[in-house]
VMD Tcl script that draws the C-alpha trace (Angstrom):
set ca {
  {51.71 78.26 83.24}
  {51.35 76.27 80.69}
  {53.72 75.23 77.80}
  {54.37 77.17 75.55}
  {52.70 77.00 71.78}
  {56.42 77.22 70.21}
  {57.33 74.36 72.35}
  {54.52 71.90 72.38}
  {54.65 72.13 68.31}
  {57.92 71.36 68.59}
  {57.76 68.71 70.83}
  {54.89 66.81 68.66}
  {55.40 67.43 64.99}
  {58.60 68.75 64.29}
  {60.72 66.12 62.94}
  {58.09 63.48 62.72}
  {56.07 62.17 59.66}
  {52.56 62.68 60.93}
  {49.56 60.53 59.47}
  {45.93 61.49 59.89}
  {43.39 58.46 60.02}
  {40.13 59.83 58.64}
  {36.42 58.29 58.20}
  {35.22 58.20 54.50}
  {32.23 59.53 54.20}
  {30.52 55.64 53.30}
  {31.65 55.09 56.92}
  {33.53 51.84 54.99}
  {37.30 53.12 54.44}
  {40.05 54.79 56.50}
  {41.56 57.17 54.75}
  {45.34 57.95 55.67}
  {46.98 61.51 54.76}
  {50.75 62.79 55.17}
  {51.27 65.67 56.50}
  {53.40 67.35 54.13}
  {53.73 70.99 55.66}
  {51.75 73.22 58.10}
  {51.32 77.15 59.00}
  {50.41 77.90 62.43}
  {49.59 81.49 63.71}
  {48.39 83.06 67.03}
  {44.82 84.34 67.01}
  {45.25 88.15 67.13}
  {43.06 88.81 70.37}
  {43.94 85.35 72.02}
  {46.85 84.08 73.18}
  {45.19 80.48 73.82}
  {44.36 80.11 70.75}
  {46.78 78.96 67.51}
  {45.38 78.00 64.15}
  {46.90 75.82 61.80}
  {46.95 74.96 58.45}
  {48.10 72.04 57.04}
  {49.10 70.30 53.40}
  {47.89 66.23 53.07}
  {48.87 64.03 50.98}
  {46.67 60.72 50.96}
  {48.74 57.40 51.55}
  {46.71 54.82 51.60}
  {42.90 53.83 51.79}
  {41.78 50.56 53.73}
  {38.22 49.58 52.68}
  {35.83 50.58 50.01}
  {35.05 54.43 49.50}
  {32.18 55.72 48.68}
  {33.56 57.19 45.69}
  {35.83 54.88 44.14}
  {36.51 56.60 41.30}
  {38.69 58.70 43.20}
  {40.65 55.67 44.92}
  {43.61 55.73 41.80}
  {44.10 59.38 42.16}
  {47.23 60.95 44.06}
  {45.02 63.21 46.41}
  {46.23 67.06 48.22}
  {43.90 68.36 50.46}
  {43.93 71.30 53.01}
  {43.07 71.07 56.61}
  {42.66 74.46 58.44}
  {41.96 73.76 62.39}
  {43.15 75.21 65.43}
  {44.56 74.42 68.96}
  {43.75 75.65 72.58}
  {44.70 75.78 75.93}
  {42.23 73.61 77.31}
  {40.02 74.54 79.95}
  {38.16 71.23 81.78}
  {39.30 67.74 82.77}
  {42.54 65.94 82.18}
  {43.27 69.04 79.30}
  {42.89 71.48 81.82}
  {45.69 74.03 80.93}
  {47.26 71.79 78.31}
  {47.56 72.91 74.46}
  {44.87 70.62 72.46}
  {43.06 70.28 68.85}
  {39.94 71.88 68.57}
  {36.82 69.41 68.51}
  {34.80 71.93 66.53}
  {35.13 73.83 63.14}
  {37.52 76.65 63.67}
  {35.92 80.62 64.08}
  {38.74 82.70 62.81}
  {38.60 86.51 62.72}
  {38.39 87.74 59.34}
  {42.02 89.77 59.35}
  {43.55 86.60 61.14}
  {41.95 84.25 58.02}
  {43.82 86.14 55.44}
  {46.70 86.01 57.87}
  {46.95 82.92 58.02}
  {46.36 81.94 54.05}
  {48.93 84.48 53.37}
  {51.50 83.33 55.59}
  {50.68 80.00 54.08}
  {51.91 80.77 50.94}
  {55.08 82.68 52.09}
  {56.11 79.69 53.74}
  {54.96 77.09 50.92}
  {52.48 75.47 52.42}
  {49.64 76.42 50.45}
  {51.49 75.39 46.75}
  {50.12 77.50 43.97}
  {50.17 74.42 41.92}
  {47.39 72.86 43.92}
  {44.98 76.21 42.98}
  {45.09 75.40 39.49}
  {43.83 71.76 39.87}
}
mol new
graphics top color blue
foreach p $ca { graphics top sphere $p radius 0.5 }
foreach p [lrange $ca 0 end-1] q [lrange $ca 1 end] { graphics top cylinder $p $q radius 0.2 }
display resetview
């Protein structure tokens, strides 16, 4: 079988300062975040399936936003997604990020925001902005 969740985390992130590239919105600036800290958890009724939360901090911006009032500001944002054993092509039994927006069973969402906050990664700090 495949590798295991525990182990393909480990392999990619852990260790590692990992920066996601984004799109603004004005389709003008990339917009790079930190990734400061992340929560991952097994679906309850799916083995294949992990979701993850994550803490970003933005870097950096290259190009001019769409809202550049913003651009001076030290931004923390909140990614929830999920990875899954893929099941076509070259991902064919290998552990990859979900393309769409994650469907998360209701106990498994509170789950997951819960364990968040055990573990720091959702920082009550960043509620009360």
């Amino acid at each position: 079988m495949k590798e295991s969740f525990a182990d393909f985390i480990n392999r990619t992130r852990k260790g590692k300062k990992r920066v996601v590239k984004t799109k603004d919105i004005s389709r003008k600036a990339n917009v790079y975040f930190e990734i400061e800290s992340m929560t991952t958890m097994q679906q309850e009724n799916n083995p294949e399936k992990y979701f993850i939360i994550e803490r970003l901090r933005r870097t950096k911006i290259e190009g001019k936003l769409a809202n550049p009032k913003d651009a001076n500001k030290i931004v923390v944002e909140y990614r929830i997604g999920y990875y899954i054993v893929g099941k076509n092509g070259r991902m064919d039994g290998k552990w990859t990020w979900g393309q769409y927006t994650p469907m998360i069973p209701i106990n498994d969402f509170w789950g997951l925001i819960n364990k968040a906050k055990e573990e720091g990664t959702i920082l009550d700090e960043d509620l009360n902005q």
